[in-house]
PDB file of N, CA, C and O in Angstrom, chain B, residues numbered from 101:
ATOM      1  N   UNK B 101     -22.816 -16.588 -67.394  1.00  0.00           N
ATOM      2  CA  UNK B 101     -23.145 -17.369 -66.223  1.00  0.00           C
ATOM      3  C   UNK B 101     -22.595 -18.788 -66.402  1.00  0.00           C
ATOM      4  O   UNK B 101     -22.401 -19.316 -67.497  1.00  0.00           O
ATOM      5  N   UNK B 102     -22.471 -19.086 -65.764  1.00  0.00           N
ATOM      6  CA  UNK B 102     -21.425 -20.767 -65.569  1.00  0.00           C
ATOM      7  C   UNK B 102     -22.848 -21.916 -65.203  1.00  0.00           C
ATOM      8  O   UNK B 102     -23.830 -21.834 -64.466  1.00  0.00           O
ATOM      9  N   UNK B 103     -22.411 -22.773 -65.985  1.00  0.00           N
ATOM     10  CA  UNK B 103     -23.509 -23.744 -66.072  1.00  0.00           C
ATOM     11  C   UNK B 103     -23.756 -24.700 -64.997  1.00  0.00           C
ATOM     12  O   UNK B 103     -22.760 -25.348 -64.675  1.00  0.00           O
ATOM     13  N   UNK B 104     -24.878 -24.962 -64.336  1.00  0.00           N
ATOM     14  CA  UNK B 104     -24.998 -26.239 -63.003  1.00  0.00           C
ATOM     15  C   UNK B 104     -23.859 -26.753 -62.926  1.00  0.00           C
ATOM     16  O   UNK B 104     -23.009 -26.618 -62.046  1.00  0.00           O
ATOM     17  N   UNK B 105     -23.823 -27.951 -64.801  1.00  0.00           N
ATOM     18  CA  UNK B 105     -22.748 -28.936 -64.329  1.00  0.00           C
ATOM     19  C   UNK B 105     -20.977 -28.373 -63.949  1.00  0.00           C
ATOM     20  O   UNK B 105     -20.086 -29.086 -63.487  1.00  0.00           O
ATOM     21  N   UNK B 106     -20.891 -27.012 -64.293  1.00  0.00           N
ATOM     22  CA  UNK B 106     -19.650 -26.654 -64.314  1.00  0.00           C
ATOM     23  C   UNK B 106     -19.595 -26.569 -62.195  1.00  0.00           C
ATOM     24  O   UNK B 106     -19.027 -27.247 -61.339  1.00  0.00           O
ATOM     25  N   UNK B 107     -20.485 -25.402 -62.166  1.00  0.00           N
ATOM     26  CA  UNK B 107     -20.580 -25.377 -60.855  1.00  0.00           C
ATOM     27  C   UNK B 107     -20.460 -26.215 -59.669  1.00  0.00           C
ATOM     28  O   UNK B 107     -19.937 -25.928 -58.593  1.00  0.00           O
ATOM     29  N   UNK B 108     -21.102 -27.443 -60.084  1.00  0.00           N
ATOM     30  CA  UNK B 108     -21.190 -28.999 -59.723  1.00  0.00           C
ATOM     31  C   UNK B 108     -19.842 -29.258 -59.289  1.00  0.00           C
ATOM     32  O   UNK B 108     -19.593 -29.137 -58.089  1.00  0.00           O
ATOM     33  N   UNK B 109     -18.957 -29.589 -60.075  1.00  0.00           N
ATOM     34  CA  UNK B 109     -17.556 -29.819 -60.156  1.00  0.00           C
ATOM     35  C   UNK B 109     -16.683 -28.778 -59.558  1.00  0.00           C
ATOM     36  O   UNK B 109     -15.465 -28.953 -59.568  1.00  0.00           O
ATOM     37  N   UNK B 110     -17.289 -27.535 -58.953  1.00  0.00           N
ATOM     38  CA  UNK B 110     -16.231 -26.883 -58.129  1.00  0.00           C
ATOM     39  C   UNK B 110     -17.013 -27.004 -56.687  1.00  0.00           C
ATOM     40  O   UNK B 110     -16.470 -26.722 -55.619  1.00  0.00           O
ATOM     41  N   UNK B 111     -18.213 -27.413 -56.799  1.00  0.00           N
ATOM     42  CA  UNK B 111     -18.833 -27.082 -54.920  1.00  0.00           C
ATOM     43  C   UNK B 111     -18.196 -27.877 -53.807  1.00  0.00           C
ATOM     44  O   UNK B 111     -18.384 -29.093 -53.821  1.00  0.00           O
ATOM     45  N   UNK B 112     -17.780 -27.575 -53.259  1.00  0.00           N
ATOM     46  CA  UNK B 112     -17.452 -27.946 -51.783  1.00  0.00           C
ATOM     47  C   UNK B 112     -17.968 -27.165 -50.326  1.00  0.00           C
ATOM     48  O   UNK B 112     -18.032 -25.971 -50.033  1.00  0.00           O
ATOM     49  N   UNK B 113     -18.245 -28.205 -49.688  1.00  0.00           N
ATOM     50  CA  UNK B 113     -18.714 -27.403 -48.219  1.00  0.00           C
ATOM     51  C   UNK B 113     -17.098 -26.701 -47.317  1.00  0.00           C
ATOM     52  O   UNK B 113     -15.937 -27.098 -47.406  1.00  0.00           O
ATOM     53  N   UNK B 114     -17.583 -25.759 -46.644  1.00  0.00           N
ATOM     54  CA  UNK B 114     -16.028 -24.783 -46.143  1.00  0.00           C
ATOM     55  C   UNK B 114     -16.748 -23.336 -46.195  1.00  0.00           C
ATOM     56  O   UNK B 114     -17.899 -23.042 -46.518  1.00  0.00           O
ATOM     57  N   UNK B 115     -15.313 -22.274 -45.622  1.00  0.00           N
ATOM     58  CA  UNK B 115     -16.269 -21.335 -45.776  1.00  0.00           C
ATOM     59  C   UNK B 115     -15.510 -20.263 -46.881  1.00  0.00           C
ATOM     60  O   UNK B 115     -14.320 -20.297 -47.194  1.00  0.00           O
ATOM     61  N   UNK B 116     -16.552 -19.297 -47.380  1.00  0.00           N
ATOM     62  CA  UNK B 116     -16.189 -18.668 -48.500  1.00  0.00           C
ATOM     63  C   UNK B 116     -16.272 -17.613 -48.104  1.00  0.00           C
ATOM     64  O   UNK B 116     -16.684 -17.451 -46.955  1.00  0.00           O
ATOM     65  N   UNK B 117     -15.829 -16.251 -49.096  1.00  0.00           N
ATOM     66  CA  UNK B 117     -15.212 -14.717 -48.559  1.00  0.00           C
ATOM     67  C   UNK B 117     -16.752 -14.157 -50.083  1.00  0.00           C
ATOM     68  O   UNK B 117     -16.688 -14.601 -51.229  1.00  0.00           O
ATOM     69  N   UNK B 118     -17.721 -13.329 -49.677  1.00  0.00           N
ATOM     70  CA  UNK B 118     -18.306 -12.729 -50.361  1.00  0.00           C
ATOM     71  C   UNK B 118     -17.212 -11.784 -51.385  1.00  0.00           C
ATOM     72  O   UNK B 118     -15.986 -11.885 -51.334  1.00  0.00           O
ATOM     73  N   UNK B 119     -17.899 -10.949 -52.216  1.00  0.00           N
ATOM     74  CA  UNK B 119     -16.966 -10.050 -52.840  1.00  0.00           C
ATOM     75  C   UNK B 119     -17.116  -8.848 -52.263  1.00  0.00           C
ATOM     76  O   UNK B 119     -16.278  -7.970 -52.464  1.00  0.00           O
ATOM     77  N   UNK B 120     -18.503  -8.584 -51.245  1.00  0.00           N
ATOM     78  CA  UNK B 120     -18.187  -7.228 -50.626  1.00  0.00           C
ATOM     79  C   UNK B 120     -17.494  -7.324 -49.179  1.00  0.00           C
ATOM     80  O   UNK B 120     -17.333  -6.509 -48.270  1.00  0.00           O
ATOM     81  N   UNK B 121     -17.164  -8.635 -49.355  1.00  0.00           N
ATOM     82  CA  UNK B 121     -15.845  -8.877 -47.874  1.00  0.00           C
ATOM     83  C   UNK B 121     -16.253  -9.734 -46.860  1.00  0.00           C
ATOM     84  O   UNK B 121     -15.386 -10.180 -46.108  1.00  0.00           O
ATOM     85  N   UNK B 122     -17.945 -10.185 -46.634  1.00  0.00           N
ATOM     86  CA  UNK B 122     -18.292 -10.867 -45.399  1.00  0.00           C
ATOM     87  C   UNK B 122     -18.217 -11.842 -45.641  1.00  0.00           C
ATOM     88  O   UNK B 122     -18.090 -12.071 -46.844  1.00  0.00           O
ATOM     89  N   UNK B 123     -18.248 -13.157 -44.585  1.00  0.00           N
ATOM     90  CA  UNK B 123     -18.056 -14.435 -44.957  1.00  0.00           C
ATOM     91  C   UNK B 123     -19.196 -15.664 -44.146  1.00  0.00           C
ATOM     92  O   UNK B 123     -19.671 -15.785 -43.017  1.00  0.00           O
ATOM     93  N   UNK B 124     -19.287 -16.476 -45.531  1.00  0.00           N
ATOM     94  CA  UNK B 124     -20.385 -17.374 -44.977  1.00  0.00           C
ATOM     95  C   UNK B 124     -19.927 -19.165 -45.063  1.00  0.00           C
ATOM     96  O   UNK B 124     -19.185 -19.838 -45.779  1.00  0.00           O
ATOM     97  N   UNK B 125     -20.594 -19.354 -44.212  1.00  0.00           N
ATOM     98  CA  UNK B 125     -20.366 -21.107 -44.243  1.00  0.00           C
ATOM     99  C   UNK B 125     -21.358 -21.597 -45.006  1.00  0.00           C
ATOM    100  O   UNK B 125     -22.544 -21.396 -44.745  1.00  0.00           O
ATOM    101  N   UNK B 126     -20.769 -22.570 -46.438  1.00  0.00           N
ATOM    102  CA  UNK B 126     -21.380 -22.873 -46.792  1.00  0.00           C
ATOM    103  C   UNK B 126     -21.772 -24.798 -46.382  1.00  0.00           C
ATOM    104  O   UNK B 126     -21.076 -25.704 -45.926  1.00  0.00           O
ATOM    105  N   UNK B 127     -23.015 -24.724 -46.774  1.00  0.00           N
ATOM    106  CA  UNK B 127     -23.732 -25.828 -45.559  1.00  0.00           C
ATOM    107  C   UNK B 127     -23.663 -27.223 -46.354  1.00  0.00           C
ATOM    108  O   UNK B 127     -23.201 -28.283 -45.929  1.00  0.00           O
ATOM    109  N   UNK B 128     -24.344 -26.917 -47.855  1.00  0.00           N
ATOM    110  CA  UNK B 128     -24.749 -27.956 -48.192  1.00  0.00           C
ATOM    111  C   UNK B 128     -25.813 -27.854 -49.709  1.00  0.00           C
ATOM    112  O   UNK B 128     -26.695 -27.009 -49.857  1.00  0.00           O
ATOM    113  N   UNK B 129     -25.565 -28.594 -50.400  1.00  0.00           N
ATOM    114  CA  UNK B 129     -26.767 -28.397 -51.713  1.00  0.00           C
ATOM    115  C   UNK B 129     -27.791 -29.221 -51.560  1.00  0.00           C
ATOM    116  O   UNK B 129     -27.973 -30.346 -51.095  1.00  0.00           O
ATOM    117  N   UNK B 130     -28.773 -27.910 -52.351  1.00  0.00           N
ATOM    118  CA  UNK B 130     -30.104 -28.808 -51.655  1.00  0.00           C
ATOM    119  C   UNK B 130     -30.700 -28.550 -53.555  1.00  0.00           C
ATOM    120  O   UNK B 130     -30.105 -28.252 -54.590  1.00  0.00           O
ATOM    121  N   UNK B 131     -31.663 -28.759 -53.324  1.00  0.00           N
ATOM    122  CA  UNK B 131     -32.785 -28.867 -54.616  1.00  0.00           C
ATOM    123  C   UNK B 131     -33.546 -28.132 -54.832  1.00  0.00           C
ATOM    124  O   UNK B 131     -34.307 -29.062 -54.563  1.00  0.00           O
ATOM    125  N   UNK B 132     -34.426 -27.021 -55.158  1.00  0.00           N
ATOM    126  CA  UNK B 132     -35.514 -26.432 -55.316  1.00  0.00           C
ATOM    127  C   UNK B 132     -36.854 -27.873 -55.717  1.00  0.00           C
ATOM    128  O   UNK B 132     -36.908 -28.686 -56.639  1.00  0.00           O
ATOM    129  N   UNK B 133     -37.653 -27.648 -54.659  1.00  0.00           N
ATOM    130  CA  UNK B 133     -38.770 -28.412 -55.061  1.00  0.00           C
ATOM    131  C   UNK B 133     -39.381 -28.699 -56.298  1.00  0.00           C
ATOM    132  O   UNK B 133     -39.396 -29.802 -56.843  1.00  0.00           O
ATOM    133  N   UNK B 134     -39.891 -27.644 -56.721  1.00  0.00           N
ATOM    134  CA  UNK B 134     -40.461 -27.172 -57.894  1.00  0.00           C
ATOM    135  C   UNK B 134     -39.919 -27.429 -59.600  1.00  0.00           C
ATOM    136  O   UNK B 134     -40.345 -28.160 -60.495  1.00  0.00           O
ATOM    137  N   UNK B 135     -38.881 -26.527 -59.530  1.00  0.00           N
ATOM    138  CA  UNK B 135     -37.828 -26.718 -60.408  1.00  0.00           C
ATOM    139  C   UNK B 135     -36.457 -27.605 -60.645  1.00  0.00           C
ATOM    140  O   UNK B 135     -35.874 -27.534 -61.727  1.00  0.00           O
ATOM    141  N   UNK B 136     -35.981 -28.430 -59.595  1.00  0.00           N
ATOM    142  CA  UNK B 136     -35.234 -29.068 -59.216  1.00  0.00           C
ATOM    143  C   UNK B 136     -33.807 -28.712 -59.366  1.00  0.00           C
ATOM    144  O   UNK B 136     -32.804 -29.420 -59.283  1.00  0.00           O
ATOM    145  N   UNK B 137     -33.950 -27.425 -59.610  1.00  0.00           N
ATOM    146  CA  UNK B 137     -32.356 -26.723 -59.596  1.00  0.00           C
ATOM    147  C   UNK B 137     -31.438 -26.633 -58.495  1.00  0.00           C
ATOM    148  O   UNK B 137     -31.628 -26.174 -57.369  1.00  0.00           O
ATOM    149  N   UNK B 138     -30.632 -27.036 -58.895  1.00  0.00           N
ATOM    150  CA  UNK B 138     -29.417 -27.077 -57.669  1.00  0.00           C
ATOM    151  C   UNK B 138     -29.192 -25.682 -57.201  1.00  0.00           C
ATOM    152  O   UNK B 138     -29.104 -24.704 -57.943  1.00  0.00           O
ATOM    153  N   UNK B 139     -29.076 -25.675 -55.403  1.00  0.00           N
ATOM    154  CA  UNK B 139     -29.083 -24.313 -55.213  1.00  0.00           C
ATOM    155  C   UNK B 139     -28.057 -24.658 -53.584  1.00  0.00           C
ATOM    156  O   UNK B 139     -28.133 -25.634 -52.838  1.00  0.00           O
ATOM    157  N   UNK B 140     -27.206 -23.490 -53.491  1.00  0.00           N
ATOM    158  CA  UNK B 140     -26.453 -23.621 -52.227  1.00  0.00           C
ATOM    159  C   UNK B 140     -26.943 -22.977 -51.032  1.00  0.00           C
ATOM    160  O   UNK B 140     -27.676 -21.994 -50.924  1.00  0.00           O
ATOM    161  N   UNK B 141     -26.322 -23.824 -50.015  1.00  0.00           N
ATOM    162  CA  UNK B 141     -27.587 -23.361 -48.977  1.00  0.00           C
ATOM    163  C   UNK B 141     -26.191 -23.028 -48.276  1.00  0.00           C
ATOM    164  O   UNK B 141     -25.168 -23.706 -48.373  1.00  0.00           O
ATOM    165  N   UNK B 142     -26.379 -21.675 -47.444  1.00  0.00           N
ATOM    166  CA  UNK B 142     -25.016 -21.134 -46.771  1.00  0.00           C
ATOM    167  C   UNK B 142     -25.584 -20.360 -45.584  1.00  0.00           C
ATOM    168  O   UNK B 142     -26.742 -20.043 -45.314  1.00  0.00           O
ATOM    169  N   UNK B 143     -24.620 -20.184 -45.061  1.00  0.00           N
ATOM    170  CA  UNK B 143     -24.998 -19.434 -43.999  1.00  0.00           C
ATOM    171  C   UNK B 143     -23.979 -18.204 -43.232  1.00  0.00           C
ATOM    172  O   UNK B 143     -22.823 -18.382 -42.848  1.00  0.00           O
ATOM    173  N   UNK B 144     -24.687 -17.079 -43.155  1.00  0.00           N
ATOM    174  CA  UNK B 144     -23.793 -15.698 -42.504  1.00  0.00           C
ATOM    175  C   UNK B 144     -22.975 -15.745 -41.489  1.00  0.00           C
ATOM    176  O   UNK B 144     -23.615 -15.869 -40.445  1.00  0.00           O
ATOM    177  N   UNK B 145     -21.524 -15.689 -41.280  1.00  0.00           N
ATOM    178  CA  UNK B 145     -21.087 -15.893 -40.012  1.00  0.00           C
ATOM    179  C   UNK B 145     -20.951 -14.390 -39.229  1.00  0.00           C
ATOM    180  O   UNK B 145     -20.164 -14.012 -38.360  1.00  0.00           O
ATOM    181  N   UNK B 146     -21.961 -13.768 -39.856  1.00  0.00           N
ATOM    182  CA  UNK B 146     -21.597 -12.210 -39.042  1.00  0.00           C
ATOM    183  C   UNK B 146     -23.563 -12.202 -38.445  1.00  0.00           C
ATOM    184  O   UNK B 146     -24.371 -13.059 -38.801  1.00  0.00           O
ATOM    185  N   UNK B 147     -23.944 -10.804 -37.355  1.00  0.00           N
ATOM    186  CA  UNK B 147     -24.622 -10.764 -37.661  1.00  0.00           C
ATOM    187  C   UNK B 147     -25.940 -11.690 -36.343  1.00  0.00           C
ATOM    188  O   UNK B 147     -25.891 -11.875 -35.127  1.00  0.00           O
ATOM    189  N   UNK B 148     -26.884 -12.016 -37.333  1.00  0.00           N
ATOM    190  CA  UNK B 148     -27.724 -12.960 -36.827  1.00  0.00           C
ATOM    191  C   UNK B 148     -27.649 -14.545 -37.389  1.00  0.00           C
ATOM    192  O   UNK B 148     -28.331 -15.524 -37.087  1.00  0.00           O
ATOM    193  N   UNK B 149     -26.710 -14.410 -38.184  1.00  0.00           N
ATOM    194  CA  UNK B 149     -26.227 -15.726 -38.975  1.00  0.00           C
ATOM    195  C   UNK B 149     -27.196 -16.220 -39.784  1.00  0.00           C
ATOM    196  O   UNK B 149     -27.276 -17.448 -39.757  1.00  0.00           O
ATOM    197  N   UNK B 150     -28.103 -15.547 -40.629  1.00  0.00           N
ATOM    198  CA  UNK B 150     -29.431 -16.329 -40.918  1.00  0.00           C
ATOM    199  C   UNK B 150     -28.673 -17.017 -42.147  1.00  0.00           C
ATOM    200  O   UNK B 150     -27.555 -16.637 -42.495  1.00  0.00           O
ATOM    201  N   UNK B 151     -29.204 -17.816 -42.632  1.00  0.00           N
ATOM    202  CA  UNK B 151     -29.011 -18.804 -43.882  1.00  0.00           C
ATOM    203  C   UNK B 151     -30.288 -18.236 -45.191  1.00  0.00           C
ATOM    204  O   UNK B 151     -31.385 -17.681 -45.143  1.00  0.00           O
ATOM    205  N   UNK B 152     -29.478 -18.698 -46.163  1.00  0.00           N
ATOM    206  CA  UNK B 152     -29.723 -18.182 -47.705  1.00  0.00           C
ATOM    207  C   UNK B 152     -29.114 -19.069 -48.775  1.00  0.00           C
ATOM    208  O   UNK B 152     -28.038 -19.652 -48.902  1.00  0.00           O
ATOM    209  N   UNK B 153     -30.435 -18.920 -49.637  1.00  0.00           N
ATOM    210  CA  UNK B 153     -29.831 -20.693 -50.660  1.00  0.00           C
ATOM    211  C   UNK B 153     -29.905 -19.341 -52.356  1.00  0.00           C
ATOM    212  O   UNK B 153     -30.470 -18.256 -52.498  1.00  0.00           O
ATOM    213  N   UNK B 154     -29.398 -19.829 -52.898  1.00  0.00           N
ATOM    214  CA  UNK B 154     -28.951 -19.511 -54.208  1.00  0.00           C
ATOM    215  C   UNK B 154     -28.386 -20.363 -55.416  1.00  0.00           C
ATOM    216  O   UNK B 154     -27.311 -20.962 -55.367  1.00  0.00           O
ATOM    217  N   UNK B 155     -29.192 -20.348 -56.451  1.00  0.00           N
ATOM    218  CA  UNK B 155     -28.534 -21.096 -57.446  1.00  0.00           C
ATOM    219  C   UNK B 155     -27.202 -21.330 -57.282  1.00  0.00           C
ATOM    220  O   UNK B 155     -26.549 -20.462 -56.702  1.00  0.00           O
ATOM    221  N   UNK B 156     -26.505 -22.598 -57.780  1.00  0.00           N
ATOM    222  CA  UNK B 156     -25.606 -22.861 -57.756  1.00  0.00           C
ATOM    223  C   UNK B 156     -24.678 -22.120 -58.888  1.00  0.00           C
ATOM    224  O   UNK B 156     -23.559 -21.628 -58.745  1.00  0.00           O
ATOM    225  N   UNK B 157     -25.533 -22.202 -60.101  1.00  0.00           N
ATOM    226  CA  UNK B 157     -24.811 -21.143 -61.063  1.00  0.00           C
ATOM    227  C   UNK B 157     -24.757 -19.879 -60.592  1.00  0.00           C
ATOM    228  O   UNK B 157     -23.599 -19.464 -60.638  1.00  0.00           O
ATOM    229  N   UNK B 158     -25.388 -19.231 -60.236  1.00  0.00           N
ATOM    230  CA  UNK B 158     -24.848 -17.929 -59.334  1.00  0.00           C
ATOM    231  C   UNK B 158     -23.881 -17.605 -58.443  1.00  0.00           C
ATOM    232  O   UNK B 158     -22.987 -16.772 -58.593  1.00  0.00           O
ATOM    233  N   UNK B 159     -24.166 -18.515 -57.216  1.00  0.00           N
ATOM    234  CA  UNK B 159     -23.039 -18.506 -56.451  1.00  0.00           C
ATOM    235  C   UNK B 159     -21.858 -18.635 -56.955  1.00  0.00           C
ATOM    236  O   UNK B 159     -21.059 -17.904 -56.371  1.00  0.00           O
ATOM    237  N   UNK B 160     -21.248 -19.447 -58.056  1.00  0.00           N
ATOM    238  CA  UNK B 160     -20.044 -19.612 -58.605  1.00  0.00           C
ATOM    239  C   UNK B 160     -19.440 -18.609 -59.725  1.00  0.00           C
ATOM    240  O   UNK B 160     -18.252 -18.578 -60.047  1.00  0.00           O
ATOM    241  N   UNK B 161     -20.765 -17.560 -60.420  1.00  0.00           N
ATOM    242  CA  UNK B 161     -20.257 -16.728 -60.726  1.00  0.00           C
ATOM    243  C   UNK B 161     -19.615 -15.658 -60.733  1.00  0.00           C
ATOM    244  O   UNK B 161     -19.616 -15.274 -59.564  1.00  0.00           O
ATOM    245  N   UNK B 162     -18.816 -14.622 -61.640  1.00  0.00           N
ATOM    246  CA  UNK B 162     -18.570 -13.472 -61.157  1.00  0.00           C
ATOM    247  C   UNK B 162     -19.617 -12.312 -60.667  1.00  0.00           C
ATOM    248  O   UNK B 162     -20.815 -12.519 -60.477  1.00  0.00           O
ATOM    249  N   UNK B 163     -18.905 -10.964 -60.486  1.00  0.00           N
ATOM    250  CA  UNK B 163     -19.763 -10.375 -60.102  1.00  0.00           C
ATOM    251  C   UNK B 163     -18.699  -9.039 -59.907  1.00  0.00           C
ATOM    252  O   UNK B 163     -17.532  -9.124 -59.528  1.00  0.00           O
ATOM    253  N   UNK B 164     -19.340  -7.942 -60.228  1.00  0.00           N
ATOM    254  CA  UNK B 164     -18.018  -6.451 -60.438  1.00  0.00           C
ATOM    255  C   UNK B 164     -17.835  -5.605 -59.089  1.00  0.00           C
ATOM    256  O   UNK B 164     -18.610  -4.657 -58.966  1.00  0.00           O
ATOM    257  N   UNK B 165     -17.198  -5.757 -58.382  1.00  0.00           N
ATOM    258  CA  UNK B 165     -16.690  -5.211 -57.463  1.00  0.00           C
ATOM    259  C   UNK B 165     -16.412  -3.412 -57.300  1.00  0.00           C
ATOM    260  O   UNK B 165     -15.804  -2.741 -58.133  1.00  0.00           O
ATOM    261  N   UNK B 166     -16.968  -2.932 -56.140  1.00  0.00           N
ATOM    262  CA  UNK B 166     -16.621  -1.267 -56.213  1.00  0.00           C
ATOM    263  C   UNK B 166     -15.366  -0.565 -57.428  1.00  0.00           C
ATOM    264  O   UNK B 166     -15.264   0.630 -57.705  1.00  0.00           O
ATOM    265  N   UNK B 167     -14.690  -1.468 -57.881  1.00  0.00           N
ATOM    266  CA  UNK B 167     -13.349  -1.095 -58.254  1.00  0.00           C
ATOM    267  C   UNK B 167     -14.184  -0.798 -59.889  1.00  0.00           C
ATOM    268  O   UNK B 167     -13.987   0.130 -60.673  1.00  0.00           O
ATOM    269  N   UNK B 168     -15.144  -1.961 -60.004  1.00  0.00           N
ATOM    270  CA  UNK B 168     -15.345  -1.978 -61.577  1.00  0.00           C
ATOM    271  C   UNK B 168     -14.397  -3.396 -62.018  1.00  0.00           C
ATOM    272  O   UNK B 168     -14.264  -3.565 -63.230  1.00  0.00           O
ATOM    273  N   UNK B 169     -13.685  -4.495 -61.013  1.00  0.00           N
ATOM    274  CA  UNK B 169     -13.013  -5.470 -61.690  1.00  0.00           C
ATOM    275  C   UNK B 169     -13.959  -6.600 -61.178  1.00  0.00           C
ATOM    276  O   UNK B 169     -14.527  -6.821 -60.108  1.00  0.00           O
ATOM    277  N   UNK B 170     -13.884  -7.292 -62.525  1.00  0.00           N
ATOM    278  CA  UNK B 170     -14.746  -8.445 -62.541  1.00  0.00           C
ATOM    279  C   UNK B 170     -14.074  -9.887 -61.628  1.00  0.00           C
ATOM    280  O   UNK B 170     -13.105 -10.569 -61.962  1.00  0.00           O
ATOM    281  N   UNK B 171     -14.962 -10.053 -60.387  1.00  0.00           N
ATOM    282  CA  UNK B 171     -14.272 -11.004 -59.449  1.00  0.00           C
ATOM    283  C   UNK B 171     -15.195 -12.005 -58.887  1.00  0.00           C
ATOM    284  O   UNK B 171     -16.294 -11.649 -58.463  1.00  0.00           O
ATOM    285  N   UNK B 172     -14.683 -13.667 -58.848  1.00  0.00           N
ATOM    286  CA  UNK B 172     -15.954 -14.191 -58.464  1.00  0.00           C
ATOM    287  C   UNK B 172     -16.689 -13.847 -57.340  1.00  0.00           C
ATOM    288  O   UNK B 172     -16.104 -13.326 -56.391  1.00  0.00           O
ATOM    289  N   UNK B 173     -18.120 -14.099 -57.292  1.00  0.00           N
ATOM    290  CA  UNK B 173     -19.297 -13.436 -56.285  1.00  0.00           C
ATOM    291  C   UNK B 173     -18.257 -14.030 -55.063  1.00  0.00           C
ATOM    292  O   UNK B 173     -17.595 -13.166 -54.488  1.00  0.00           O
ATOM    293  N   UNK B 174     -18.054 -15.557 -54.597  1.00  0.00           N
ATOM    294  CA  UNK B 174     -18.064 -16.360 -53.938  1.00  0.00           C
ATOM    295  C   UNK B 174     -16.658 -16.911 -53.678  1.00  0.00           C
ATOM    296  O   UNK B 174     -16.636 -18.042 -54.163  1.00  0.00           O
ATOM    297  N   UNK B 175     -15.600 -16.644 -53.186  1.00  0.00           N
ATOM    298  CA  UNK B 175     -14.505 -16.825 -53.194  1.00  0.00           C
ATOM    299  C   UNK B 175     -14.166 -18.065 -51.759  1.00  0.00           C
ATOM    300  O   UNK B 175     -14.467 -17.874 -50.581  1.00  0.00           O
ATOM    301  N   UNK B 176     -13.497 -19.256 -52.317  1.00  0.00           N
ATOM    302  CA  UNK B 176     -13.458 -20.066 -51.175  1.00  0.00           C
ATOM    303  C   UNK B 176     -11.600 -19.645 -50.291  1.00  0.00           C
ATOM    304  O   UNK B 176     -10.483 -19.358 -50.721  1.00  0.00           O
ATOM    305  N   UNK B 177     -12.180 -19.832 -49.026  1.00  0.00           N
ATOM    306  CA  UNK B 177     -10.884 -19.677 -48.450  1.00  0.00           C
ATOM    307  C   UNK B 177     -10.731 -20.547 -47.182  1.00  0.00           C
ATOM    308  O   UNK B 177      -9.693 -20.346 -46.552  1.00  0.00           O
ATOM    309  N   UNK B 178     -11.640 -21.542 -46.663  1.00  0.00           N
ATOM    310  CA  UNK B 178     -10.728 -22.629 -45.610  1.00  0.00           C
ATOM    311  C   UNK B 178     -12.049 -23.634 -45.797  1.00  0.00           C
ATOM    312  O   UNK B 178     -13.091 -23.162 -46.253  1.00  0.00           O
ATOM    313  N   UNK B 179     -11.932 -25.419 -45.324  1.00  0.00           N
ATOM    314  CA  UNK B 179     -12.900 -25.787 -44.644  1.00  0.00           C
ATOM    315  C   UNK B 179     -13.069 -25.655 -43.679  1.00  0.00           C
ATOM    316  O   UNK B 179     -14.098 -26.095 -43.167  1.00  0.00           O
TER     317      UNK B 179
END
């Protein structure tokens, strides 16, 4: 897993390509109250569009694709 500060240094708002193909706008980083972990707050452009926040180390990690090849979860492709 890739660490906050690494993650930190790649986040940008724009929108990104999931790895099972759908794509979301991502909005903005917010904080977890509690824990104060950085977490990305994005949102579905298919759909009902609902929004969904996720660690930031997550979002930037990989993640294994139908194929079995290891590809990041979160792939950026325009602002």
């Amino acid at each position: 897993m890739m660490s906050s500060k690494d993650a930190l240094s790649q986040f940008k708002k724009g929108l990104y390509r999931h790895y099972k193909g759908n794509d979301y706008k991502v909005l903005d980083l917010v904080k977890h109250s509690e824990t104060e972990e950085w977490m990305v707050l994005y949102q579905a452009c298919y759909g009902e569009g609902f929004s969904w926040v996720r660690p930031i180390s997550l979002f930037f990690d990989n993640a294994v694709n139908s194929a079995g090849q290891t590809v990041p979860r979160f792939l950026f492709i325009s602002d």
